[in-house]
C-alpha positions as CSV (number, residue, x, y, z in Angstrom):
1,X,0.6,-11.8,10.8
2,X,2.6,-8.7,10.8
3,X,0.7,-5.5,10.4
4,X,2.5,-2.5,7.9
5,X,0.7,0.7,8.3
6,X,1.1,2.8,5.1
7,X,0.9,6.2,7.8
8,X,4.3,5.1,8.7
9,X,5.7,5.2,5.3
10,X,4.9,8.8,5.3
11,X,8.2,10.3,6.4
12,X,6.6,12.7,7.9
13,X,3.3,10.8,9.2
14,X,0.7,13.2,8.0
15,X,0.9,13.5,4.3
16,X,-2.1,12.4,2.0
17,X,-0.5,11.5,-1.4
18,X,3.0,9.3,-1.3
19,X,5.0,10.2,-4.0
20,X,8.5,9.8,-5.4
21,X,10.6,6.8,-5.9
22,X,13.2,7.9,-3.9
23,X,10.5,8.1,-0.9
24,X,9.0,4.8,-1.4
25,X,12.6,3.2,-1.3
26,X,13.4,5.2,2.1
27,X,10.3,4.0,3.1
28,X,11.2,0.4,2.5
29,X,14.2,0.5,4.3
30,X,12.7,2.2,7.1
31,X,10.1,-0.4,7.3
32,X,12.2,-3.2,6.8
33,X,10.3,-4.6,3.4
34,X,12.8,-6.8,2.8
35,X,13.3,-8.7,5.6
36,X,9.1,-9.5,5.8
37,X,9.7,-10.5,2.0
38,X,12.6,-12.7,3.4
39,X,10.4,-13.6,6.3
40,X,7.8,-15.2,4.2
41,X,5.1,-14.6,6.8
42,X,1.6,-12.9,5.6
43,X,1.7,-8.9,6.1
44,X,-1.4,-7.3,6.3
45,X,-0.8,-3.5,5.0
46,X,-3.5,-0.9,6.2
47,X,-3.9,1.8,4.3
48,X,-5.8,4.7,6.2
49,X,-8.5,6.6,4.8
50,X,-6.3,9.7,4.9
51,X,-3.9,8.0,2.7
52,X,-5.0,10.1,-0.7
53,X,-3.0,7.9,-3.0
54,X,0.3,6.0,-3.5
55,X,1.8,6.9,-6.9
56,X,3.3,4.7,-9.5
57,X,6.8,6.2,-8.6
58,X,6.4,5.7,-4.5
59,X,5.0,1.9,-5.0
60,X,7.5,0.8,-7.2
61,X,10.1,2.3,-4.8
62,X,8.5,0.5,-1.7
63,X,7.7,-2.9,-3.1
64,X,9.0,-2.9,-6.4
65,X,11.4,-5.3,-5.5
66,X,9.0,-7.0,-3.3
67,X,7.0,-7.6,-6.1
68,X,10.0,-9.1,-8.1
69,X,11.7,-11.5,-4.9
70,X,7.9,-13.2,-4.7
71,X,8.0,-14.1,-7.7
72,X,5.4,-11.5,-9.7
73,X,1.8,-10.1,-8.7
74,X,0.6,-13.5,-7.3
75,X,3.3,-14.1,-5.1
76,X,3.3,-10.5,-4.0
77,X,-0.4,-10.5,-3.3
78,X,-0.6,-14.1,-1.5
79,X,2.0,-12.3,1.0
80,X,0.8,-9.1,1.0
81,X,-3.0,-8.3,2.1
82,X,-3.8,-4.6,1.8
83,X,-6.9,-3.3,4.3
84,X,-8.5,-0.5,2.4
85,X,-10.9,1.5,0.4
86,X,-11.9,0.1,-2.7
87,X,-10.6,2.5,-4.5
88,X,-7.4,2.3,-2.8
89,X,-7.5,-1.6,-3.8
90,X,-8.0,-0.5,-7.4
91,X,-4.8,1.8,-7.0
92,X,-3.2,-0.6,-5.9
93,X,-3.5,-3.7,-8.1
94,X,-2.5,-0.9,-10.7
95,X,0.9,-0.2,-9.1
96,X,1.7,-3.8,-9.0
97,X,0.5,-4.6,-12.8
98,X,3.0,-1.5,-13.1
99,X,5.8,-3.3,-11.5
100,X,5.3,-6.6,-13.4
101,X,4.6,-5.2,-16.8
């Protein structure tokens, strides 16, 4: 299982709240999102406790079209396993509703 941390996808590794769109798709290519997707292997996303919160904007920018390729929220959760707060979880079954509404 490859392991994402959601640290990394801070361009500058020490900010709390990941926002923009424009962010979230640097960070996707940065992180290679699309090749996992392609990969089809599980990915195991941790999401450190100083991570604040991903917004709407930043999620749909870095697995937007994650979401879409697997084929919806299913697809994108069977592949994708997020390692965080509960809270955090809540956050981010949100985002992905976001994407697929």
């Amino acid at each position: 299982m490859t392991t994402l941390n959601m640290r990394d996808a801070a361009e500058d590794g020490r900010r709390h709240y990941l926002t923009g769109l424009e962010a979230g798709q640097r960070a996707r290519k940065r992180l290679g999102i699309a090749e996992l997707d392609r990969d089809g292997f599980p990915v195991k996303v941790v999401v450190p406790n100083e991570i604040h919160m991903i917004t709407p904007t930043f999620f749909i920018g870095m697995f937007g079209p994650s979401v879409d390729y697997l084929g919806g929220a299913d697809g994108f959760m069977k592949q994708y396993e997020f390692d965080c707060t509960p809270l955090m979880h809540r956050q981010i079954r949100n985002r992905v509703r976001s994407v697929t509404v």
